[in-house]
C-alpha positions in Angstrom: -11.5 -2.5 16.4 -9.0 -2.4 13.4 -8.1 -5.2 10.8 -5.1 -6.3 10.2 -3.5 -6.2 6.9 -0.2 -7.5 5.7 1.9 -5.7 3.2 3.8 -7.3 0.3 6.0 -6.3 -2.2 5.7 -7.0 -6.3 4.8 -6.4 -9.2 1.3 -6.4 -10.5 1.2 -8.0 -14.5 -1.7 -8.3 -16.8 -1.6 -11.3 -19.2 -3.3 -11.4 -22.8 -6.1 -12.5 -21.6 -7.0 -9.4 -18.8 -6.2 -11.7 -15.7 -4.0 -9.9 -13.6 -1.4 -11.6 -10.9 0.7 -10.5 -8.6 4.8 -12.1 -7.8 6.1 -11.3 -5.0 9.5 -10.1 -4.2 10.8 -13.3 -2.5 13.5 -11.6 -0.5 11.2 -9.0 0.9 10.4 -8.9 4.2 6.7 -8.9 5.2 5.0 -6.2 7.4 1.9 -6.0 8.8 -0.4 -3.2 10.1 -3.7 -2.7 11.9 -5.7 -0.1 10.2 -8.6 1.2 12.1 -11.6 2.5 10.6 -11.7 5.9 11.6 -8.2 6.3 9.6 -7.8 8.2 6.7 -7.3 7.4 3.7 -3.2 9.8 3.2 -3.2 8.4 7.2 -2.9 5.1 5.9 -1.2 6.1 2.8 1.6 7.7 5.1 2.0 4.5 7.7 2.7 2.3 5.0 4.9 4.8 3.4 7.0 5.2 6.6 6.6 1.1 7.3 8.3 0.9 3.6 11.1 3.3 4.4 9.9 5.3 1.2 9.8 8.8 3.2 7.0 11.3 3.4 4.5 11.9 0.7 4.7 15.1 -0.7 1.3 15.7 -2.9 2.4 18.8 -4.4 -1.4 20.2 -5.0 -2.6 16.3 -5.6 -5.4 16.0 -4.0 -6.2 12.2 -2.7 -9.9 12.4 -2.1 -10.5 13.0 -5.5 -9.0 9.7 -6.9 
């Protein structure tokens, strides 16, 4: 059984005083997915890549299980 998870768009800032927020873009248009866990970590990195529109990642030697 997967989860579902909803996918926003923003920016991340960090005040002074280390507390992070986040502000959404309000014009954005949510999407959601259902991740599974069996997935893989550049599986999931690719769906939301592709849900975004933001093409395919190319790694170019980066290896993702390292970071």
């Amino acid at each position: 059984m997967g989860r579902l998870f909803l996918l926003l768009q923003g920016l991340w800032t960090k005040a002074d005083n280390g507390v992070w927020s986040f502000e959404e873009i309000p014009d954005y248009q949510r999407e959601s997915l259902i991740i599974n866990r069996t997935d893989s970590f550049e599986g999931l990195i690719e769906r939301i890549r592709i849900t975004l529109n933001l093409g395919i990642f190319d790694a170019g030697g980066f290896d993702l299980s390292t970071t």
